[in-house]
N, C-alpha and C positions, 0 to 999 in steps of 0.2 A: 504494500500500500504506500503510495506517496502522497507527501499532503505538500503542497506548496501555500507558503505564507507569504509570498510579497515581499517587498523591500524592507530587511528588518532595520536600515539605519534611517532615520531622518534628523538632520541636521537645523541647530539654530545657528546665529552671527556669532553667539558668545559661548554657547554650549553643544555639546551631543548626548542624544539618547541611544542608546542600541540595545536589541531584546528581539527574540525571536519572530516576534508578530509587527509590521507598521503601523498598525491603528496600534499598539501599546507604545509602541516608541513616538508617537505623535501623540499624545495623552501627557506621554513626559516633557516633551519637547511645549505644548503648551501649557502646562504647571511652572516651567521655567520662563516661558515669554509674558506669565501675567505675574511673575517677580518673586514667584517660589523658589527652596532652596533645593539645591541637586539629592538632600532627602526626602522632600517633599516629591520628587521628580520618581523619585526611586518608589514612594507608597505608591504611587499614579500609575506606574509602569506595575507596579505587580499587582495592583488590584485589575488594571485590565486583562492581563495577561490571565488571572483567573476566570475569567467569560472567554477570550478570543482562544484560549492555548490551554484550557483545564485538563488535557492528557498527557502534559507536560510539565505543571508548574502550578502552584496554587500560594496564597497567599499566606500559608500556615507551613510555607517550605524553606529550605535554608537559605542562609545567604553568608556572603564573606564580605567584607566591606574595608575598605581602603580608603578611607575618607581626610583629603588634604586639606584644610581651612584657610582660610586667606590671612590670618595670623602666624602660618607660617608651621602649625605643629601638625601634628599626622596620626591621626586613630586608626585603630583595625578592631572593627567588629566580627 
């Protein structure tokens, strides 16, 4: 079985989303264009991702996170 998802990158001026589905990376990509932050971007992209992608990915699933702040220090969730 093949399932094709469409373009999974879309692109802002200041940022990028990327996630297996387009309509979830366009979800994130506008969380960040009305001035959300790149976590914010990140709830948006896996809450869609559990409607567009649920045989794959759900929003009670892991994640690893690398998180760089504009202050300069660096988390790992």
């Amino acid at each position: 079985m093949e399932i094709t998802t469409g373009r999974p990158v879309t692109m802002a001026p200041h940022g990028m989303v990327t996630s297996p589905h387009s309509i979830a990376s366009a979800a994130g990509v506008d969380v960040l264009r009305a001035g959300g932050s790149a976590i914010d971007a990140a709830i948006s992209t896996a809450a869609v991702l559990g409607v567009v992608y649920p045989h794959m990915t759900g929003v009670g699933g892991d994640a690893f996170w690398l998180i760089h702040d504009g202050g300069g220090s660096v988390n790992l969730f």
